[in-house]
C-alpha positions as CSV (number, residue, x, y, z in Angstrom):
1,X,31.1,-2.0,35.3
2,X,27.3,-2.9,35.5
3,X,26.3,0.7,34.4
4,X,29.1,0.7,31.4
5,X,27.2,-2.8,30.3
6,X,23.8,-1.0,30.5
7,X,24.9,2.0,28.5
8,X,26.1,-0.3,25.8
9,X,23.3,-2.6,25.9
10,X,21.2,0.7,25.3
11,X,23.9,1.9,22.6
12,X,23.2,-1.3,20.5
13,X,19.0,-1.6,21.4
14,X,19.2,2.1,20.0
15,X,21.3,0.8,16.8
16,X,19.5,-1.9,16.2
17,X,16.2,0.3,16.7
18,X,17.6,2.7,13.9
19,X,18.6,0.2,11.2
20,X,15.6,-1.4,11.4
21,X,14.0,2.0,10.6
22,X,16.0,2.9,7.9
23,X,15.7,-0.8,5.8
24,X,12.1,-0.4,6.2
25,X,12.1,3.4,4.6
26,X,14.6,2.1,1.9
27,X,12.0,-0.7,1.1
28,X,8.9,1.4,1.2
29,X,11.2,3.2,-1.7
30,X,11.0,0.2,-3.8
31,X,8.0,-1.2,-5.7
32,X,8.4,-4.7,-4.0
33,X,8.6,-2.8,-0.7
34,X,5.5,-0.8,-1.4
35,X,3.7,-3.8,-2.3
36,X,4.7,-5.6,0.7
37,X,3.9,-2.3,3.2
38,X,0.3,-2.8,1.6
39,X,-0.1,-6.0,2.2
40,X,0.8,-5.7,5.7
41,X,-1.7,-3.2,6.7
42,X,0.1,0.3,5.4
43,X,-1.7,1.1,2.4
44,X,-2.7,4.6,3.4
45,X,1.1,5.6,3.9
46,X,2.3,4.1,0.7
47,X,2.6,7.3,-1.7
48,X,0.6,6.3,-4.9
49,X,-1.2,3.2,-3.3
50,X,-5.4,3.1,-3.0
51,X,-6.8,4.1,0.1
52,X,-8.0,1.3,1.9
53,X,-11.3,2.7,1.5
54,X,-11.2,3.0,-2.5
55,X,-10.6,-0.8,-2.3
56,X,-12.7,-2.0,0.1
57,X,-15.2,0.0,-2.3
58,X,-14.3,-1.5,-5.5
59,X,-14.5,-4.7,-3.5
60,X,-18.1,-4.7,-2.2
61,X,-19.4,-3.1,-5.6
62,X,-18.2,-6.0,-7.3
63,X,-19.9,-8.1,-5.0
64,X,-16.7,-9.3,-3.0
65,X,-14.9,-10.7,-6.3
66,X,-11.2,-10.3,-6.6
67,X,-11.5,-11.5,-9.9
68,X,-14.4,-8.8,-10.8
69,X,-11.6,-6.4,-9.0
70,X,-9.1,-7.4,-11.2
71,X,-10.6,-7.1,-14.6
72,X,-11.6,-3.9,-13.9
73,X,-8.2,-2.5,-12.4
74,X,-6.7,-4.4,-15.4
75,X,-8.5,-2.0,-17.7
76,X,-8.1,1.1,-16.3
77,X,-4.0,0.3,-16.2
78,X,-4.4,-0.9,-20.4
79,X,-6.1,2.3,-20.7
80,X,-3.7,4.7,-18.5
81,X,-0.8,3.0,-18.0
82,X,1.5,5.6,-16.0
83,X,-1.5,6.3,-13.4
84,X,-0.8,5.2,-10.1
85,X,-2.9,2.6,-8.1
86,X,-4.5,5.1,-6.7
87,X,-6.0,6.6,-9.9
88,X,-6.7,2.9,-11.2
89,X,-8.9,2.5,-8.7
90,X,-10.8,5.8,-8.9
91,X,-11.5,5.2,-12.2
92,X,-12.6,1.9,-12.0
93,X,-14.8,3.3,-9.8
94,X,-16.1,6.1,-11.3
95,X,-17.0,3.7,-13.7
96,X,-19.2,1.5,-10.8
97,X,-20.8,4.7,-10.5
98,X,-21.9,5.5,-14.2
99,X,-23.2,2.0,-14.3
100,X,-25.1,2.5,-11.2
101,X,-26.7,5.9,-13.1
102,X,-27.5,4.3,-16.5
């Protein structure tokens, strides 16, 4: 009887396990997902999403300002809107780099 307990408890950790999984791969489908797997720490497994790198970047070129950040990410979406984060904040950066030659 002990081992048939077991076995089931094991059944439903295993379940449990499993459905977990699968709600979190449904939400990383979703824009609110995405946005809440980069917030947590997954940015560089969110298709589409900046490296962590690109925005720490962007970040310490604009002297730590999420504001500065903004306004320039703000841009680059007015100007390409159907780019992904990712290529927001490459441009916004390639443009940190121009300024830096001129």
């Amino acid at each position: 009887m002990n081992e048939r307990k077991d076995s089931h408890a094991a059944v439903t950790l295993l379940t449990l396990i499993l459905a977990i999984c699968g709600t979190l791969a449904i939400c990383a489908m979703t824009e609110p997902g995405r946005e809440i797997l980069k917030q947590i720490g997954f940015r560089n497994r969110v298709p589409g999403a900046a490296s962590t790198e690109d925005v720490e970047y962007l970040l310490a070129a604009c002297g730590r300002n999420p504001e500065e950040v903004s306004r320039r990410l703000d841009i680059e979406r007015a100007r390409f809107p159907d780019l992904s984060e990712a290529e927001h904040y490459r441009g916004a950066i390639r443009k940190v780099f121009a300024e830096r030659k001129s």
